[in-house]
N, C-alpha and C positions, 0 to 999 in steps of 0.2 A: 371841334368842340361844339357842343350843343345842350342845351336849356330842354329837360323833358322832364316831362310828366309822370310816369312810371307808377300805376296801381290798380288794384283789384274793384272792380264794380259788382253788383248784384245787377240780375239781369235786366231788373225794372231802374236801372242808372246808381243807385245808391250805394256810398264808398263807407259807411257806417249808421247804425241806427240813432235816431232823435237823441238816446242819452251815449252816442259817441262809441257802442260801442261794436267789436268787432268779432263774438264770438260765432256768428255765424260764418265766418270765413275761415277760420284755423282747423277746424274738422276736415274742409274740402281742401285748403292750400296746402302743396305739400312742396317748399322751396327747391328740393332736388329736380322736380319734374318741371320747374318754370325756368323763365329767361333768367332769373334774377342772378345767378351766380355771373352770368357773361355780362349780367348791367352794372352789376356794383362794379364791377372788377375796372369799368372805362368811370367811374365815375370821382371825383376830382373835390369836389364840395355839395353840401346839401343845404338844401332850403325846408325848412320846417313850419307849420303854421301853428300857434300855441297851442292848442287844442291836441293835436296830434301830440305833439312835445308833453303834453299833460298827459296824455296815455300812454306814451312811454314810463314815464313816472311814475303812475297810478296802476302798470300792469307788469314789470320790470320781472315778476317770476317769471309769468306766461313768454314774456321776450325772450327770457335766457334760455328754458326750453325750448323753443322754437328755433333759437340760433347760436346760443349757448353761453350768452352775455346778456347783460340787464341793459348794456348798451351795447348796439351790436356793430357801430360805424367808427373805425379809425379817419375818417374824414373831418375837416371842421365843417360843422351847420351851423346856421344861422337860423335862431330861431323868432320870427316876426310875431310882436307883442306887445301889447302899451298896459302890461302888467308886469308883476316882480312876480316870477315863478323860482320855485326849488331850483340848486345847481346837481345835478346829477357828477355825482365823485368821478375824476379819469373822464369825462368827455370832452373834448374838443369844443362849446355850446358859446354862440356868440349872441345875443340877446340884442333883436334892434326894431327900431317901429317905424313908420314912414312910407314912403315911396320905394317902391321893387326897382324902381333905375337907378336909385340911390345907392343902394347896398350892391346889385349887381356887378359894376366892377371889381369890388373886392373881392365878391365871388370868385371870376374870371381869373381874378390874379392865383388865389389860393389854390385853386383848380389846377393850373398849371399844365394847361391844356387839355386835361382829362374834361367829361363832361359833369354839368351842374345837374342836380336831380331835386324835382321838389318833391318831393315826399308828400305833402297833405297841408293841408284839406283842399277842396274843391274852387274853393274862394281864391285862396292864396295862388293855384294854380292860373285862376280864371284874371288876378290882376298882373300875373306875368304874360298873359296873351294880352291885357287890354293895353301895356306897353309894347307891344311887337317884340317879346325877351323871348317867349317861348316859340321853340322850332319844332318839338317832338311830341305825340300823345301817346301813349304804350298803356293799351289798357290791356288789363286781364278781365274778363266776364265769368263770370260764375251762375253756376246754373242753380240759383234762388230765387226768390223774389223779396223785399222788406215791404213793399206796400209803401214807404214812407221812410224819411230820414237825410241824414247829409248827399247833398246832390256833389254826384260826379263832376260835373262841368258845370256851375250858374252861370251859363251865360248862353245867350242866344249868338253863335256863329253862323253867317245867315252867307258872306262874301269874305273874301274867297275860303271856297270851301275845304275843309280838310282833305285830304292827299292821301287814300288809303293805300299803304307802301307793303305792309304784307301782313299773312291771315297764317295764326299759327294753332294747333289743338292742342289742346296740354290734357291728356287723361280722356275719360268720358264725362266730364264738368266743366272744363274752361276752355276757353279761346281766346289765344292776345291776338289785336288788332292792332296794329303799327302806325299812327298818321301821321303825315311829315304835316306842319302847319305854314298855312299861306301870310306869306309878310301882307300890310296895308290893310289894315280891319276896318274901311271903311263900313263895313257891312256888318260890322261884331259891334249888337247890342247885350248893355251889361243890365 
């Protein structure tokens, strides 16, 4: 069971543009040609950051297209929030605020040994590393650039360093990078 990170970067780091959004990535991502059908499939429960959880929402045609549902995860998420957002009809959606050590058990249980996936944003990812929760980085790279927008990782990983575990092509646009992550972040400034 393992805590990862799982998603698509522009080449200059950025997981979405300043106003959140992601149309630069659905022209080039084409889910049959990525990892993503063997990730979902181990994956157990999800962690959500509101933000993302609001573009689900706010994009639910474009979702269903793409994967043929407005919600496209039979898993329960959790999505971390210190606001009252819409309930999306049929999801599984557990709404909570605080500390990532807090909620993570629950995860774990719900999982039921499959793995947890945080989904987004870059933050939410970067405060499951700054409790030592996160084991795995699974990036996809795409071959754009934004100049600017939601950073991939906010955090400087400085000791011990990521663990590059494998290097995959997807198409002539993408490459996942695999990193297993180092426990003891003495050296991970946020």
């Amino acid at each position: 069971m393992k805590t990862q990170y799982y998603t698509a970067t522009s080449l200059d780091g950025f997981i979405a543009t300043e106003d959140d959004s992601l149309d630069w990535l659905f022209p080039l991502d084409n889910l049959n040609d990525s990892s993503y059908s063997e990730f979902i499939a181990e994956v157990g429960a999800l962690a959500m950051g509101s933000a993302t959880y609001e573009w689900m929402v706010r994009n639910a045609d474009q979702v269903a297209a793409e994967t043929g549902s407005s919600w496209p995860y039979t898993q329960p998420v959790w999505v971390f929030t210190s606001r009252s957002l819409p309930v999306i009809e049929g999801a599984d959606v557990r709404f909570v605020k605080g500390d990532v050590r807090q909620v993570h058990p629950e995860m774990r249980a719900a999982a039921e040994g499959k793995n947890i996936w945080i989904v987004g944003g870059g933050d939410l990812a970067g405060q499951f590393h700054d409790a030592e929760l996160l084991d795995e980085l699974i990036v996809q790279i795409v071959s754009v650039t934004l100049g600017r927008g939601k950073q991939l990782f906010p955090r400087r990983v400085l000791s011990p360093t990521l663990r590059l575990m494998s290097v995959r092509q997807i198409g002539t646009g993408m490459a996942e990078l695999r990193y297993e992550v180092g426990k003891g972040s003495a050296g991970s400034v946020t």
